[in-house]
C-alpha positions as CSV (number, residue, x, y, z in Angstrom):
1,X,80.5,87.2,140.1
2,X,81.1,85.8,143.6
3,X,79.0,83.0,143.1
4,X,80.6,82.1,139.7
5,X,84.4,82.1,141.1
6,X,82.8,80.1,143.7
7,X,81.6,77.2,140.9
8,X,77.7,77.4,141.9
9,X,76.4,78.6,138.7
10,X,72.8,78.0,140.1
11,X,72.9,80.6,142.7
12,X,74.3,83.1,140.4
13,X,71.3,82.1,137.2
14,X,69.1,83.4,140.5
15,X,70.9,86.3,141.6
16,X,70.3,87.5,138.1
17,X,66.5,86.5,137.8
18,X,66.1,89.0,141.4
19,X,63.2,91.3,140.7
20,X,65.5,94.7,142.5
21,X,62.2,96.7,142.5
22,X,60.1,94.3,144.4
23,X,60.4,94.0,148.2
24,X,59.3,90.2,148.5
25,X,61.1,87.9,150.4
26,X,63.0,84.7,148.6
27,X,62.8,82.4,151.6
28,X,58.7,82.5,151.4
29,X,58.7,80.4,148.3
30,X,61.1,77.7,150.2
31,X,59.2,77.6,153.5
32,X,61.1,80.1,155.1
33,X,59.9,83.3,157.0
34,X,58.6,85.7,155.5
35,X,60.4,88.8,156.1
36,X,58.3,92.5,155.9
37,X,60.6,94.8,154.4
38,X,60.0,98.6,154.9
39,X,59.5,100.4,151.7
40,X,61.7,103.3,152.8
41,X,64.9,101.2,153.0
42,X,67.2,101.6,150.1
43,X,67.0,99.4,147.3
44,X,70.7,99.1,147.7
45,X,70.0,97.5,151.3
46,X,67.0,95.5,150.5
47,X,69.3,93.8,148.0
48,X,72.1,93.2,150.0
49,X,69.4,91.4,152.8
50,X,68.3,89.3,149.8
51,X,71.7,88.4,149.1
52,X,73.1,87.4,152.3
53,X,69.6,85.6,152.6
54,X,70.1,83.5,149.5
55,X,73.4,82.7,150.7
56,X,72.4,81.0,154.0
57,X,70.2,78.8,152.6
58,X,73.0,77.4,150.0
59,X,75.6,77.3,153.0
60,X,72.9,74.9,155.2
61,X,72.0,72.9,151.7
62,X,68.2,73.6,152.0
63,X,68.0,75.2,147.9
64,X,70.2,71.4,146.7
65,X,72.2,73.2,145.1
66,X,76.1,72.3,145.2
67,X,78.9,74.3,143.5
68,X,82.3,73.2,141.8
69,X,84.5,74.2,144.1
70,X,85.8,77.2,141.9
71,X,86.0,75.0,138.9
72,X,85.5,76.6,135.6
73,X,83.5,75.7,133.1
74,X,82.3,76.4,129.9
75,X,78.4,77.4,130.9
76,X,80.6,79.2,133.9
77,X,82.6,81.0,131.3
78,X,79.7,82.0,128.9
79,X,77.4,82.8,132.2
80,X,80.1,85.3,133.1
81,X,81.0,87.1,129.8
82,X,77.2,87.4,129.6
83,X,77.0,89.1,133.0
84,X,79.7,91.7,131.9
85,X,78.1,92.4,128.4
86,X,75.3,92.9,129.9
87,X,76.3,95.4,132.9
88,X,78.3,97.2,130.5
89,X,75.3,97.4,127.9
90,X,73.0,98.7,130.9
91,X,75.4,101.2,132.8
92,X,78.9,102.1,130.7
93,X,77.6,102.1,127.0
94,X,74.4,103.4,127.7
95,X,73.6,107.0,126.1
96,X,72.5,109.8,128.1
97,X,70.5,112.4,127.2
98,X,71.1,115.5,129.6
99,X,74.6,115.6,131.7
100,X,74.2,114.6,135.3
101,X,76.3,117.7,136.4
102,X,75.3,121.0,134.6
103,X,71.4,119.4,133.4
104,X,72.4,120.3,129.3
105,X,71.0,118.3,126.9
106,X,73.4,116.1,125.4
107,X,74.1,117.6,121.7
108,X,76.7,116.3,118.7
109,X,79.6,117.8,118.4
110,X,82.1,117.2,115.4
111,X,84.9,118.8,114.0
112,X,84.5,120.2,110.1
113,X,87.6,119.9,108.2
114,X,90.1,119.9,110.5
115,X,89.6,123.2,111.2
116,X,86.3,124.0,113.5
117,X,83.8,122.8,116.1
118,X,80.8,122.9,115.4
119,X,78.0,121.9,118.0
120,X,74.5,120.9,116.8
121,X,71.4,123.2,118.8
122,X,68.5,121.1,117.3
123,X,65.7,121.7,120.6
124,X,64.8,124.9,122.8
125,X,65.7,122.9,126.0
126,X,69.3,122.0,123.8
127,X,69.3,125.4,123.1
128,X,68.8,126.8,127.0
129,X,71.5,124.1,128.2
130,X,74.1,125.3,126.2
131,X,73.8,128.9,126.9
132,X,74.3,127.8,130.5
133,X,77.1,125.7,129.7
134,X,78.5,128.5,127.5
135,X,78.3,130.9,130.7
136,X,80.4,129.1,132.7
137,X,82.9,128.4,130.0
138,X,82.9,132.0,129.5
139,X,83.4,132.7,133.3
140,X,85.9,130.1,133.7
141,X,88.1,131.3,130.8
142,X,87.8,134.8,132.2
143,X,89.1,134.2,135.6
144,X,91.4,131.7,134.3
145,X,93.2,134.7,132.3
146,X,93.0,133.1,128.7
147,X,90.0,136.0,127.3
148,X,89.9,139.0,129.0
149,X,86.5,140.1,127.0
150,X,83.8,137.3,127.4
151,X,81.8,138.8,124.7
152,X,84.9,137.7,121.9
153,X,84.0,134.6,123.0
154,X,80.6,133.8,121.2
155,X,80.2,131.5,118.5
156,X,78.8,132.2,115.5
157,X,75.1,130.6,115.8
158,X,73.2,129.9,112.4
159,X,69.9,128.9,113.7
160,X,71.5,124.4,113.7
161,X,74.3,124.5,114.4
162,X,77.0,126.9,116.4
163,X,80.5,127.3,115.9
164,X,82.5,126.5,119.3
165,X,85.5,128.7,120.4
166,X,88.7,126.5,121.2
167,X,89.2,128.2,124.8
168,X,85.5,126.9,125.2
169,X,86.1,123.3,123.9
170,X,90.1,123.0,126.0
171,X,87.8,124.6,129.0
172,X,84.8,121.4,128.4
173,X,87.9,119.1,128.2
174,X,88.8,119.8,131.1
175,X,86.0,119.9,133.5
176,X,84.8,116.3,131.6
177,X,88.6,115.2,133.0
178,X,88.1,116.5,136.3
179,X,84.3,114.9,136.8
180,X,84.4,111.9,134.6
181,X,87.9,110.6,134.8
182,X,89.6,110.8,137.8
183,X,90.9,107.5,137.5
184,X,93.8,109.2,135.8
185,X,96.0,109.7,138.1
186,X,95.9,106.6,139.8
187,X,96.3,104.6,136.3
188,X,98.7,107.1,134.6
189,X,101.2,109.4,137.0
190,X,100.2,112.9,135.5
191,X,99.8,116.2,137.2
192,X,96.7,116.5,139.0
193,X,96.9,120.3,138.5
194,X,97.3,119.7,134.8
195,X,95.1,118.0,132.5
196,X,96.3,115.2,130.2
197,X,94.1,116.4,127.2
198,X,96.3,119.4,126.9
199,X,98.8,117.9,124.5
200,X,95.7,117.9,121.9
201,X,96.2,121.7,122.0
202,X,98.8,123.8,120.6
203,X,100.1,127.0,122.8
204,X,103.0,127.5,121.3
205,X,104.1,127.2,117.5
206,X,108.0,126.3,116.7
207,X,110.0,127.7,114.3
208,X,112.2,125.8,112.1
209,X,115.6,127.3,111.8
210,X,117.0,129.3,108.6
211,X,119.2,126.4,108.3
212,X,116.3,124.1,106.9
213,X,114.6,126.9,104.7
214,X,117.0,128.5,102.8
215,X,116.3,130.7,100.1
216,X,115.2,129.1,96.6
217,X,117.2,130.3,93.8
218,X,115.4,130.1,90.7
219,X,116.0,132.0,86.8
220,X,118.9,134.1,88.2
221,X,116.4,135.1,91.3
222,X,115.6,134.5,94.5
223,X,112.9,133.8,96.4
224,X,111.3,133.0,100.3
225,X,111.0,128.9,101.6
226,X,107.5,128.5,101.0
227,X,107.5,127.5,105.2
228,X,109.0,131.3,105.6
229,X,106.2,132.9,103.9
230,X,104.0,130.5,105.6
231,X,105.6,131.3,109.2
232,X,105.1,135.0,108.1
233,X,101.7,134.5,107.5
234,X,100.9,133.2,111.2
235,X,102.7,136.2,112.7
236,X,100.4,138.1,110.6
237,X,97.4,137.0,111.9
238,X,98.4,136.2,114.9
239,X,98.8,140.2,115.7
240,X,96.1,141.1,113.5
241,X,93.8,138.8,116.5
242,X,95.9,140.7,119.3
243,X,94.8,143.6,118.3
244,X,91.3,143.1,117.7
245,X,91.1,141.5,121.2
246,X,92.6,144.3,122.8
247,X,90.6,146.3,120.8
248,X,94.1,148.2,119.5
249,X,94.6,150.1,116.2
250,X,96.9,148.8,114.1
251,X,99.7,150.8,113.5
252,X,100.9,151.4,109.8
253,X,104.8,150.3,108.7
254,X,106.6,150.9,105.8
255,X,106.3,148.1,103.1
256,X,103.5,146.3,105.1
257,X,99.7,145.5,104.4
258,X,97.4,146.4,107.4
259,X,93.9,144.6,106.9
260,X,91.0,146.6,106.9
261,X,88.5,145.4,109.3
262,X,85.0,144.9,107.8
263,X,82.6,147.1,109.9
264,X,79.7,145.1,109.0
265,X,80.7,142.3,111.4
266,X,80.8,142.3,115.3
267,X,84.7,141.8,116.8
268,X,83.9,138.8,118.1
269,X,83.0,137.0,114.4
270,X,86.5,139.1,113.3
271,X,88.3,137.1,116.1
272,X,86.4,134.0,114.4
273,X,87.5,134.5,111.1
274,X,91.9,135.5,112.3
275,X,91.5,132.2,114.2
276,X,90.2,130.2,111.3
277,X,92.9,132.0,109.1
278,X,95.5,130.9,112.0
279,X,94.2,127.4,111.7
280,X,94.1,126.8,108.4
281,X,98.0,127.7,108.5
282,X,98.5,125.9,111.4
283,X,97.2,122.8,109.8
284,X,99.6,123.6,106.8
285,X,102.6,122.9,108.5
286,X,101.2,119.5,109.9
287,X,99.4,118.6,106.6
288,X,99.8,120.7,103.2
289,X,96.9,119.1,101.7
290,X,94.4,120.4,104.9
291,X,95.9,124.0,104.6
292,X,95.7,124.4,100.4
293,X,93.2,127.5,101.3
294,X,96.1,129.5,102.9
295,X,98.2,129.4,100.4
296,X,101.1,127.5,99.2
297,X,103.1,125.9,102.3
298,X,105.2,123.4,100.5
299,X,105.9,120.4,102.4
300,X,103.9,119.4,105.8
301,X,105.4,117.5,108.3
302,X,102.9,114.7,107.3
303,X,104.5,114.9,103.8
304,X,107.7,114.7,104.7
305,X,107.0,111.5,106.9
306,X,104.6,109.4,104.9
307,X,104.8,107.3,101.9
308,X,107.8,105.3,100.4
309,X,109.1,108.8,99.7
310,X,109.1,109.7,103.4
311,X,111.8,110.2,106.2
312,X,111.2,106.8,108.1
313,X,110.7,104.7,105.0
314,X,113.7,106.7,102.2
315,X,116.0,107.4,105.2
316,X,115.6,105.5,108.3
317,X,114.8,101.9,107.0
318,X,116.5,102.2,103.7
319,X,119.7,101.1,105.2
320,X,122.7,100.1,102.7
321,X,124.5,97.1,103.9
322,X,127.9,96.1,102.4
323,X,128.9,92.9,100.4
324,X,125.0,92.2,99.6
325,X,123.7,92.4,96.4
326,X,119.6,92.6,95.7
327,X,117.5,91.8,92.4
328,X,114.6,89.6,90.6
329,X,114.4,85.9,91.4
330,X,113.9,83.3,89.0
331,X,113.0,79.8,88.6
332,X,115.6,76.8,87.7
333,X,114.6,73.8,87.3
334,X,117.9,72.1,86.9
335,X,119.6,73.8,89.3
336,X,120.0,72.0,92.9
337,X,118.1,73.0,95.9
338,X,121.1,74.1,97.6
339,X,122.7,76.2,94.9
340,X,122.0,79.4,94.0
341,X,122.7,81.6,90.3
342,X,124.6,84.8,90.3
343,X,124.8,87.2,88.1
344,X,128.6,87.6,86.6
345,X,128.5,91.6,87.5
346,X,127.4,90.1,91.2
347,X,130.5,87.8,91.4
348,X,132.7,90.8,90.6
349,X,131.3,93.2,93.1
350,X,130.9,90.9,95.6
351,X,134.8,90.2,97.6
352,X,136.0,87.6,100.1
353,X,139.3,88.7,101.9
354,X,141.2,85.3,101.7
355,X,144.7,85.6,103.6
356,X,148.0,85.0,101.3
357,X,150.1,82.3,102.4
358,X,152.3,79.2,100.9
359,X,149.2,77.0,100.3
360,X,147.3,79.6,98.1
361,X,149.8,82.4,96.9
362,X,149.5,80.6,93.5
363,X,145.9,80.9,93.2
364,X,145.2,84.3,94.7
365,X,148.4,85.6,92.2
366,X,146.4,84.5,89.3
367,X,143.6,86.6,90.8
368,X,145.1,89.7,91.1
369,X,147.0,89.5,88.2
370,X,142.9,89.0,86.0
371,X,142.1,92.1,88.3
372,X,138.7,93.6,88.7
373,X,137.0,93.2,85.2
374,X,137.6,89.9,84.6
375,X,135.6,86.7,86.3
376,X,137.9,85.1,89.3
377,X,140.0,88.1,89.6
378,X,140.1,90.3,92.5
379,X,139.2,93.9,93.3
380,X,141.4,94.8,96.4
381,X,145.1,94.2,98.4
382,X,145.3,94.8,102.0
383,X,148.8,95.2,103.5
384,X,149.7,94.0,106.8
385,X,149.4,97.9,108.3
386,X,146.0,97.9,107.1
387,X,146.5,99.9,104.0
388,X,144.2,99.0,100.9
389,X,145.6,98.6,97.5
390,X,143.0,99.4,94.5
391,X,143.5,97.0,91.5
392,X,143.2,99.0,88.6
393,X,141.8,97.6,85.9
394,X,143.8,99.4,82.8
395,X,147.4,98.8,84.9
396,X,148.5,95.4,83.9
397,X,152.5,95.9,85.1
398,X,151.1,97.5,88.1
399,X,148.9,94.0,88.7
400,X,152.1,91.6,87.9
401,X,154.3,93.7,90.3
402,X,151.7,93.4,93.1
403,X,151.0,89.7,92.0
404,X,154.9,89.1,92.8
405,X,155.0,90.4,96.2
406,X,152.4,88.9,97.9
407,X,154.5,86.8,100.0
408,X,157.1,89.6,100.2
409,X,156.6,91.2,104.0
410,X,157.1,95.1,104.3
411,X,159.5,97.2,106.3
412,X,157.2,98.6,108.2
413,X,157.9,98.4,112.4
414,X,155.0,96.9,114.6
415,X,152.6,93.8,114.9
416,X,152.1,92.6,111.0
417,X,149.5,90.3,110.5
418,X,149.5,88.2,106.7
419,X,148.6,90.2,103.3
420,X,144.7,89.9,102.3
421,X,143.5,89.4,98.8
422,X,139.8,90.8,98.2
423,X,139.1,88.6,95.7
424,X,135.8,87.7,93.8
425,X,133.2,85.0,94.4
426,X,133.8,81.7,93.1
427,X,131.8,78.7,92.2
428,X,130.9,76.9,95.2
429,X,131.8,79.7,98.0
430,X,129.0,80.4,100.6
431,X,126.1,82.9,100.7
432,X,123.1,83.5,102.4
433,X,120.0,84.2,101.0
434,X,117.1,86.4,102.3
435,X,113.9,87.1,101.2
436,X,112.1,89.9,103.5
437,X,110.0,90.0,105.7
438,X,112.0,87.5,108.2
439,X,109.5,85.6,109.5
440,X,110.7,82.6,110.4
441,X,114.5,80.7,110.9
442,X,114.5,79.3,107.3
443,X,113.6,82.4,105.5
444,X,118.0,83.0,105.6
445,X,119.6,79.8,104.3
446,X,122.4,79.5,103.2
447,X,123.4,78.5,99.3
448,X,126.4,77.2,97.7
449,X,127.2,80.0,94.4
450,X,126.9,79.2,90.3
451,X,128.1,82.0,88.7
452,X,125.7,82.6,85.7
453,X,126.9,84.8,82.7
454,X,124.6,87.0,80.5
455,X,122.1,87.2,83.7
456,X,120.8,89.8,85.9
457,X,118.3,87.8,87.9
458,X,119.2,85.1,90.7
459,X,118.2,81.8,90.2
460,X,117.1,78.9,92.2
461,X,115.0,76.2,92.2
462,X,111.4,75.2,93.0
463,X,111.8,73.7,95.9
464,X,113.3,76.2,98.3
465,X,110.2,78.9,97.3
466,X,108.0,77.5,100.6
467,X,110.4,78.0,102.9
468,X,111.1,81.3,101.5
469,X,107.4,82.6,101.5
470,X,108.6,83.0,97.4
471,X,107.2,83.3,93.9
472,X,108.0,84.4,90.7
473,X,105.9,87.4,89.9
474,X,108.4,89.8,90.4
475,X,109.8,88.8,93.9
476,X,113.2,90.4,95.0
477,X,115.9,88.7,97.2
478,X,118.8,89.4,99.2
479,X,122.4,88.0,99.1
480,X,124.7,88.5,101.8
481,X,128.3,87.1,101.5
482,X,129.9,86.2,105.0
483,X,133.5,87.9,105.6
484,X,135.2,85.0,107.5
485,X,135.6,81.8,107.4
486,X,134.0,81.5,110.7
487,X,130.5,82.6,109.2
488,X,131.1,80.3,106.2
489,X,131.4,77.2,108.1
490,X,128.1,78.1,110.5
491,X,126.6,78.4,106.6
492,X,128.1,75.1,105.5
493,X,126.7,73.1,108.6
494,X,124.3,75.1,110.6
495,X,122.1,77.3,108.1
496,X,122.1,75.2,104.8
497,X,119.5,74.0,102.8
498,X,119.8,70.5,103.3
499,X,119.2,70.9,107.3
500,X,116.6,72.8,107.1
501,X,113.7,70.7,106.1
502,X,111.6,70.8,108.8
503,X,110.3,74.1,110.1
504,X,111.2,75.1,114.0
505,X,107.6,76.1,114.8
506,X,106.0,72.8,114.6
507,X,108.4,69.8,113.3
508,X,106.7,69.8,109.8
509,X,108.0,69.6,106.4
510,X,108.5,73.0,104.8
511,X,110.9,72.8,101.7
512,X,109.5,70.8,98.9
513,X,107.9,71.6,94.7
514,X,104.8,73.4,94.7
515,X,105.0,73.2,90.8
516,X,106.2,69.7,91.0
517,X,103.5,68.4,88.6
518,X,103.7,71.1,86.2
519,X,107.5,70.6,86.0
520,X,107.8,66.5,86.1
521,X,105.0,67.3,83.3
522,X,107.6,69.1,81.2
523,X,110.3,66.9,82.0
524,X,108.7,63.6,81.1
525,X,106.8,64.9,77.9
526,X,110.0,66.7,76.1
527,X,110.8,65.5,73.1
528,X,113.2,62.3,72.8
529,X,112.8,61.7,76.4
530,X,112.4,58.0,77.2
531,X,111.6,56.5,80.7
532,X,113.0,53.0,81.9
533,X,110.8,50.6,83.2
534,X,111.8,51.0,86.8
């Protein structure tokens, strides 16, 4: 690697070609002394010598080779990514067979449905290395405090495979922390008297409060949260384990089931079975589906997160935004690339507060006097202390009395600022339109409005679709109406359509027809449609 950051890709194609078990000496073939090496030096030291030999002779020029003075390459490049491949091939991906620390023969381990370990025994020498391996876990565990009978802690061995306790696999973890990655805590600042593959393991199982599993009511009766009976069900076994590792009898209460213990097994497959039984219901309340054979959990936390129906995606991101409106876009051909088609039941939903003064009072009088139902009316009246007026629709006089005093200033003491009419959107007033995801500036431009009666979808033409990312399959879009007249002008000359022809990212066209020839197809071939000759 030296040799390659130095440019000379010659003395590193040689380096590579060195025969590491042979004890010859490379200045013989280029006139050079002939150095006897002992055979009991290290190979690590005979290489080195090699090395700093090879490297005189490029310094004084005898080999002809010259370097680049640390200029990469392309044949540099590919010399050193095949350098690394192959040192990682040779040393860090290569598979042993028996474990340079306790001698075991390396055997597969994998976990059966989520709920044990099992550890393949397929050779007698497989065989004698775990029973050593199995010793010490069992020793370490017991001074460690976690089992206080080593004998609870045998698997169950069927002849292939055997069944590996958790203390024993959280006890391998470890030691494989300790000996094989120690550059943990100088990459990550951790403990070094803890080890980081803890958080894989449970100790400690929290209970939701009554809060979030009340009671179901149900034909006039009532019933326990399935979690409760499933929380329940963990205590259970979780004592019925206790007390077959303390080797206690179970002492009978009123109203409650004590499990018989089957006298045909040892304790130490009983403890097997409680623990499975304690898994399987611990894996209910992560994932309902993995814990079916416990009984019915309800909801897992993996449930209650995932899908469309989930917390992040219902809850979090389904966030409701005001003066927007959302449905189906459709293609018009006739309508201009900068205008956009609203639905009527939009243009009433969607307000504008518009301050009332001489220039206007007309206008915005004739709005609130059409009131909310009907098309270039208006919805809302704010006063000058802030209070909001609701426009009813069924209250005509109410609407003329209000219509009259717009201009009239209340009695009220304090700053006043002028009266605000929420009225509906108009022909021609700004909005933005958004198709998601966001990727780029021009997927929000802004569009002038044509309010479009008997509709539901918006409409808009062919040429704007690119920009968007767009079809017409079934996409939906967003339509945000700015509040201000601020946010209206940056529309007007910053974010419309017309100034957004070329894309930031690389200067090139982006709005334009896709369908171009299947429209001008339509348009010159309909019936009573003549072309001039220019």
């Amino acid at each position: 690697m030296e040799a390659l950051n130095q440019g000379n890709l010659c003395l590193a194609v040689e380096i590579g070609k060195m025969n590491l078990t042979a004890g010859e000496d490379l200045g013989q073939e280029d006139g050079e002394k002939n150095v006897k090496l002992d055979s009991h030096i290290p190979l690590s030291a005979r290489l080195e010598y090699r090395l700093n030999e090879l490297q005189n002779l490029v310094k004084k020029g005898e080999l002809g080779w010259n370097s680049n003075d640390g200029e990469a390459t392309r044949n540099i490049a590919a010399v050193r990514r095949k350098i690394l491949k192959d040192f990682c091939n040779t040393f860090l991906y290569r598979r042993e067979t028996v474990c340079p620390h306790c001698l075991a023969a390396q055997t597969a381990v994998r976990a059966e449905g989520r709920r044990v370990i099992l550890m393949s025994i397929k050779s007698r020498s497989a065989k004698a290395g775990s029973r050593r391996s199995e010793a010490n876990s069992k020793e370490s565990a017991a001074s460690a405090g976690i089992c206080h009978d080593p004998h609870l802690m045998d698997g169950m061995d069927c002849g292939v495979c055997k069944l590996i306790f958790v203390v024993c696999g959280r006890l391998a973890l470890t030691k494989c922390c300790q000996l094989f990655f120690p550059m943990f805590q100088r990459v990550v600042d951790v403990n070094p008297k803890l080890c980081p593959l803890d958080i894989l393991f449970v100790r400690h199982v929290l209970v939701m409060p009554p809060k979030f599993r009340p009671v179901v009511e149900m034909v006039g009766r009532k019933f326990e949260n399935a979690k409760t009976t499933l929380f329940k069900r963990l205590l259970e076994r979780s004592e019925a384990f206790q007390n077959l590792v303390n080797n206690v009898v179970p002492v009978k209460k009123k109203g409650k089931r004590i499990p018989t213990r089957n006298t045909s097994r040892s304790r130490g497959e009983d403890c097997y079975q409680e623990l499975m039984a304690f898994q399987l219901g611990l894996n209910a309340l992560f994932d309902a589906d993995t814990g079916r054979l416990f009984g019915p959990g309800g909801y897992g936390l993996r449930q209650i997160l995932e899908k469309k129906e989930g917390l992040f995606r219902k809850n979090m991101m389904g966030k409701r935004v005001n003066f927007a409106a959302r449905t189906v876009i459709t293609p018009d051909p006739y309508m201009d690339i900068d205008f956009v088609g609203i639905p009527e039941i939009f243009a009433k939903k969607l307000t504008f507060p518009e301050g009332v003064f001489t220039g206007n009072v007309d206008e915005l009088s004739t709005a609130v006097r059409n009131g909310p139902d009907e098309l270039l009316g208006a919805n809302f009246v704010c006063n000058e202390d802030g209070s909001k007026q609701f426009l009813g629709a069924k209250n005509k006089a109410e609407r003329m009395g209000v219509a009259k005093r717009l201009l009239q200033k209340s009695n009220g003491q304090g700053f006043k600022s002028a009266k605000l009419v929420c009225r509906h959107v108009r022909p021609g007033d700004i909005v933005m339109l958004n198709r998601q995801p966001t990727l780029h500036k021009p997927s929000i431009m802004a569009h002038k409005v044509r309010v479009l009666k008997n509709q539901r979808t918006f409409r808009l033409n062919y040429a704007t679709c690119k920009t968007y990312n767009a079809d017409f399959d079934g996409d939906e879009m967003n339509v945000h109406f700015p509040q201000n007249h601020i946010a209206r002008a940056e529309g007007t000359e910053i974010a419309t359509v017309s100034r957004q022809y070329l894309v930031p990212k690389d200067g090139k066209p982006i709005c334009g027809l896709i369908q171009d020839h299947v429209v001008s197809g339509f348009l010159l071939t309909v019936r009573d449609r003549f072309c001039p000759g220019d």
